[in-house]
C-alpha positions as CSV (number, residue, x, y, z in Angstrom):
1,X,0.0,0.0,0.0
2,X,1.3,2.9,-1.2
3,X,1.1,6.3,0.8
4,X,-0.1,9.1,-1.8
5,X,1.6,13.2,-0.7
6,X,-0.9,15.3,0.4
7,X,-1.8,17.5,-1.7
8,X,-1.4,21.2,-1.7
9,X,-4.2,23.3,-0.1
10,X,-5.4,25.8,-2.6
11,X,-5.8,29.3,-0.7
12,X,-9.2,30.6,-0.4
13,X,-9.4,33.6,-2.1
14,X,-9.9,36.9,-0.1
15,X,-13.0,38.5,0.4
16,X,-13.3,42.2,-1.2
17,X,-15.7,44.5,0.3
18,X,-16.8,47.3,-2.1
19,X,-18.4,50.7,-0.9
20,X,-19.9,53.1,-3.5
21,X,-17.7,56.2,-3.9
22,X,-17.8,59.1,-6.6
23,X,-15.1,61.1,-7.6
24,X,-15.8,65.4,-8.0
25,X,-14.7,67.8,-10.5
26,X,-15.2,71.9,-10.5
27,X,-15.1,74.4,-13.4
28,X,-15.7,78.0,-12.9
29,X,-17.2,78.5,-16.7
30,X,-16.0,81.7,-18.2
31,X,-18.4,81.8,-21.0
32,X,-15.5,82.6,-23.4
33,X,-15.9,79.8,-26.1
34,X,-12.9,78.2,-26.7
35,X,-11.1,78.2,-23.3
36,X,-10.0,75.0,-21.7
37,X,-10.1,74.2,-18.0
38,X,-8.1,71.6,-16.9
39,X,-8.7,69.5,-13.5
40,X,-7.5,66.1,-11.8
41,X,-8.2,64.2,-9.1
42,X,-5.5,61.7,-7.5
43,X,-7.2,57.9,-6.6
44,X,-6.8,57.5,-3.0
45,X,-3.8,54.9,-1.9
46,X,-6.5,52.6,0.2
47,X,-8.1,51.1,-2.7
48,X,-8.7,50.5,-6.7
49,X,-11.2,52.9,-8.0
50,X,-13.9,51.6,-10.5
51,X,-15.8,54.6,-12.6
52,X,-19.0,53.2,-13.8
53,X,-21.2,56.0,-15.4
54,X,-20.1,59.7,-15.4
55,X,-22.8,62.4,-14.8
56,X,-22.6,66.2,-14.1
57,X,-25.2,69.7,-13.7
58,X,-24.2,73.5,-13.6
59,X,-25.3,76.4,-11.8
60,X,-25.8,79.9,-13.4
61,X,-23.9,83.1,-11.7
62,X,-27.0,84.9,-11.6
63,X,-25.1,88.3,-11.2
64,X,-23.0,87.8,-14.0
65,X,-25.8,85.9,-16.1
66,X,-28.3,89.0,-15.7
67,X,-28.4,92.7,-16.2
68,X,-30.4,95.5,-14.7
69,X,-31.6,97.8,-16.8
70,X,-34.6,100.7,-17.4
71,X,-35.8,103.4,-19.7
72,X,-33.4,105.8,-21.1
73,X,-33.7,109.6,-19.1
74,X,-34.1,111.0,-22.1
75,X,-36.8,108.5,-23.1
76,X,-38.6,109.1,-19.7
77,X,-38.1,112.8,-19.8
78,X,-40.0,112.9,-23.6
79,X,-43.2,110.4,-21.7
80,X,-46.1,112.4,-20.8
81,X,-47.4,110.4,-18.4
82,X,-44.8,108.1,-16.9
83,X,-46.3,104.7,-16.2
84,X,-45.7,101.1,-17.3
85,X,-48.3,100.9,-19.9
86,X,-46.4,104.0,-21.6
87,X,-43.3,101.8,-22.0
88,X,-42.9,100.8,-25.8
89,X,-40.8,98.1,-26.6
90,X,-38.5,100.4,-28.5
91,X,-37.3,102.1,-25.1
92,X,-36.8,98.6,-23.8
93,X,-34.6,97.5,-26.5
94,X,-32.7,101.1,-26.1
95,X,-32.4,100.5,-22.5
96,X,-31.0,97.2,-22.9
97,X,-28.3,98.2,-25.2
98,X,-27.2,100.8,-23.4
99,X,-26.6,98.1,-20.2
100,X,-25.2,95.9,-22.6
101,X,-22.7,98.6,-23.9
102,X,-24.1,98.7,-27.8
103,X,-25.2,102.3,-29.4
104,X,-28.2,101.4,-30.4
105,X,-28.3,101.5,-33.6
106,X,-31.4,102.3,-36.5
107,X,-33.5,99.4,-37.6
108,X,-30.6,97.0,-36.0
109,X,-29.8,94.6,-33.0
110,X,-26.9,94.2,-31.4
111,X,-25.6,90.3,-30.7
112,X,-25.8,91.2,-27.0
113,X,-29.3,92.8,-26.9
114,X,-30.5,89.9,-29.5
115,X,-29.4,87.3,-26.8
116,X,-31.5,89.0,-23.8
117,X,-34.2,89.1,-25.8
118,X,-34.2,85.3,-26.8
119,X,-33.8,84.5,-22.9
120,X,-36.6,87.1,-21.8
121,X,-36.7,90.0,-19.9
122,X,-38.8,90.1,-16.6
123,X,-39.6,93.3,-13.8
124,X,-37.2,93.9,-11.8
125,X,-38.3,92.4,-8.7
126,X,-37.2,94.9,-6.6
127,X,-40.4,97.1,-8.1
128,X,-42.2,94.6,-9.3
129,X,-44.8,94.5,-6.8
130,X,-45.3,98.1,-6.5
131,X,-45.3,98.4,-9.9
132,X,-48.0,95.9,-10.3
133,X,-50.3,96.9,-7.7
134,X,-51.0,100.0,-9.7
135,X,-51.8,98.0,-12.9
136,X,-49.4,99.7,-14.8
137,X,-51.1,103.2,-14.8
138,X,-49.5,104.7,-11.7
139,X,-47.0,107.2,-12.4
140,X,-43.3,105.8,-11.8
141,X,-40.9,107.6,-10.0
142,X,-37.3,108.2,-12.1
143,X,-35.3,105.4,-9.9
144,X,-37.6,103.1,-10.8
145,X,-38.2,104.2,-14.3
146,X,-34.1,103.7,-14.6
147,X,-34.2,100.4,-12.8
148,X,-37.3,99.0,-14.0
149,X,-36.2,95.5,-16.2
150,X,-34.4,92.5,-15.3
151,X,-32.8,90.3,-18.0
152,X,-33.4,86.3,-17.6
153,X,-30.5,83.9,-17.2
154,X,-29.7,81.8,-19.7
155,X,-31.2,78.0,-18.8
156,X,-28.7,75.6,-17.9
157,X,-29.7,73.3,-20.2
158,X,-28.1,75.8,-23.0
159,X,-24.5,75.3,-21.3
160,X,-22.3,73.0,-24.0
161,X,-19.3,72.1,-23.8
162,X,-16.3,69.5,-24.6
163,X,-15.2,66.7,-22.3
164,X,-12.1,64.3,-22.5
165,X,-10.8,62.3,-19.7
166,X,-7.0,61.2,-19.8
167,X,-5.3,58.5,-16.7
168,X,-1.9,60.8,-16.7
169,X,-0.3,57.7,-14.6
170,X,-0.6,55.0,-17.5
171,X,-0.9,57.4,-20.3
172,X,-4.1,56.1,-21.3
173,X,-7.1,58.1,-23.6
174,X,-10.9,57.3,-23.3
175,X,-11.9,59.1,-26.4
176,X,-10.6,60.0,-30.0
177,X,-11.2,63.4,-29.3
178,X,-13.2,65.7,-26.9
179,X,-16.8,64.6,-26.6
180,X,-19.3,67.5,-27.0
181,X,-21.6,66.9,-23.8
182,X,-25.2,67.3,-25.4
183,X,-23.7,64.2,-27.7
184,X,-21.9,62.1,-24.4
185,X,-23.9,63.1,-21.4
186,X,-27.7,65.1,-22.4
187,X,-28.7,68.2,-21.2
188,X,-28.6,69.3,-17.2
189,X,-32.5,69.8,-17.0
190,X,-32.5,66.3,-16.0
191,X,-33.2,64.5,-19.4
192,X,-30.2,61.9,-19.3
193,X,-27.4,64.2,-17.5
194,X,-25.2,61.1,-17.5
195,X,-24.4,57.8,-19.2
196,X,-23.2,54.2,-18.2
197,X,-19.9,54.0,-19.9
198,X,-19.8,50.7,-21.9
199,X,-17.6,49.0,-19.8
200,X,-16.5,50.2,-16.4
201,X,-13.0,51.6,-15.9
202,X,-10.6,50.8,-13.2
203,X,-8.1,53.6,-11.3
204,X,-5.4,52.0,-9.4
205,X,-4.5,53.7,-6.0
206,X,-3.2,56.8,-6.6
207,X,-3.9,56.9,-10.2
208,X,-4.3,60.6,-11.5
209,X,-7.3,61.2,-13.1
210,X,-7.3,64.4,-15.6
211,X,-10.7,65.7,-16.8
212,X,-10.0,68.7,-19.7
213,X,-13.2,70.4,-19.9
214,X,-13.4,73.2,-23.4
215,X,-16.1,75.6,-23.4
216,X,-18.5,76.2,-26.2
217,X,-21.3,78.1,-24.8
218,X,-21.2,81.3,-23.2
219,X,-22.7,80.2,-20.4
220,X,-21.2,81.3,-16.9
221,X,-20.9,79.6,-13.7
222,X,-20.4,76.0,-12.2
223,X,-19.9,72.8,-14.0
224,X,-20.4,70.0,-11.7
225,X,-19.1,67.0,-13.3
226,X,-18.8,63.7,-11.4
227,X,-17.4,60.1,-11.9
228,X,-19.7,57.6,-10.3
229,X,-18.6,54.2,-9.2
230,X,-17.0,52.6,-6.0
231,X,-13.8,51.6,-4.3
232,X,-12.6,48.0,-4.0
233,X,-11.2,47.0,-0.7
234,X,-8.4,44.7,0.0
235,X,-6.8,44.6,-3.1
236,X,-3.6,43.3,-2.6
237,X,-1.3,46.2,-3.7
238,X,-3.2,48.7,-1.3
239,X,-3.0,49.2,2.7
240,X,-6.1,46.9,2.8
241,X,-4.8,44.3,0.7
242,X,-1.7,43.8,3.2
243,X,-4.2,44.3,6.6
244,X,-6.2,41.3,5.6
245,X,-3.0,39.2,4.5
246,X,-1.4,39.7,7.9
247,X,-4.3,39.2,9.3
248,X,-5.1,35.7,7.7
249,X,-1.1,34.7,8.3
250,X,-1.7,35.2,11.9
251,X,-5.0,33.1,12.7
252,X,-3.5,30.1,10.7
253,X,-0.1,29.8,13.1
């Protein structure tokens, strides 16, 4: 009777705990088409990263995005009777290009004055109630009269821009080019403002992740872009990997 060797005890392998975890990236739009914004994030060293869909939204700087503006003194001074309803939408468009630095100009529009008026112009709220409380026949004093419009702020979901996002530590590319965001992402009102990338994409630990935003639009304020995903514990070549090995070397002795 032959004895056979014992054979070799394959290790078990170790459990990995994963936790959901997003990484964040901030642009301060300019609204100067063309411009490129650069920003990275570096993976932490306690565990792989794994980006599984990639989402973002923006937030208008109202006091940059709107203008106050009102009827011309001249234009006031030449009104008989000084009330909303005696507001023609000549002396609004007047008004507006003077705030938006054009000389108004006969029979013509001005790129700036053109753009308010697609948006919309509102009361300025300040006045507003005052103003509509009267029903637009009271008689309007001249700071009011000066201060009397509001321009609208551009909807978010006009913002475009170009994304690419690059892994600087291994050199690696996840586009051919910049990806125009209405085409990769949808617009930020909601309606698809992210996408499941086709297959997810794994960070090492302290992988450094570059996101190169260009602008198109000339929308201003805050793009919010973030890569969604989680972190995998106890991979062996992070600090949680080598925890769990010591830890299993010391129960089996």
């Amino acid at each position: 009777m032959t004895l056979s060797a014992p054979r070799a005890q394959t290790p078990r392998p170790v459990p990995r705990r994963t936790i959901p975890f997003d990484y964040a990236f901030r642009y301060d739009l300019t609204g100067k088409p063309g411009k490129v914004l650069r920003q990275i994030v570096t993976v932490s060293i306690e565990a792989k990263f794994v980006a599984v869909s990639i989402g973002y939204g923006a937030i208008p700087i109202l006091e940059k995005a709107t203008k106050t503006f009102g009827i011309l003194p001249r234009a006031a001074a030449a009104l008989k009777n000084p009330t909303l309803r005696a507001v023609t939408l000549g002396h609004v468009i007047d008004g507006l290009a003077e705030a938006s630095d054009e000389a108004p100009l006969e029979e013509a529009i001005g790129p700036g004055v053109a753009a308010a008026l697609g948006n919309g112009i509102r009361l300025n709220p300040e006045f507003a109630e005052d103003v509509l409380l009267g029903q637009g026949t009271s008689s309007l004093k001249e700071e009011v009269f000066a201060n009397l419009f509001r321009t609208v702020a551009p909807p978010p979901e006009q913002i475009q821009f170009k994304y690419a996002i690059f892994d600087d530590g291994s050199g690696r590319e996840f586009q051919s080019e910049p990806i125009l965001n209405i085409a990769g992402l949808g617009i930020s009102n909601g309606d698809r403002p992210f996408r499941y990338f086709a297959r997810p994409i794994a960070f090492d630990p302290q992988a450094t992740i570059r996101m190169e935003v260009t602008e198109v639009s000339e929308f201003q304020g805050e793009l919010h872009v973030s890569l969604q995903g989680y972190k995998v514990l106890g991979d062996p070549r992070s600090p949680t990997g080598r925890i769990r090995r010591r830890a299993g070397r010391s129960r089996g002795r």
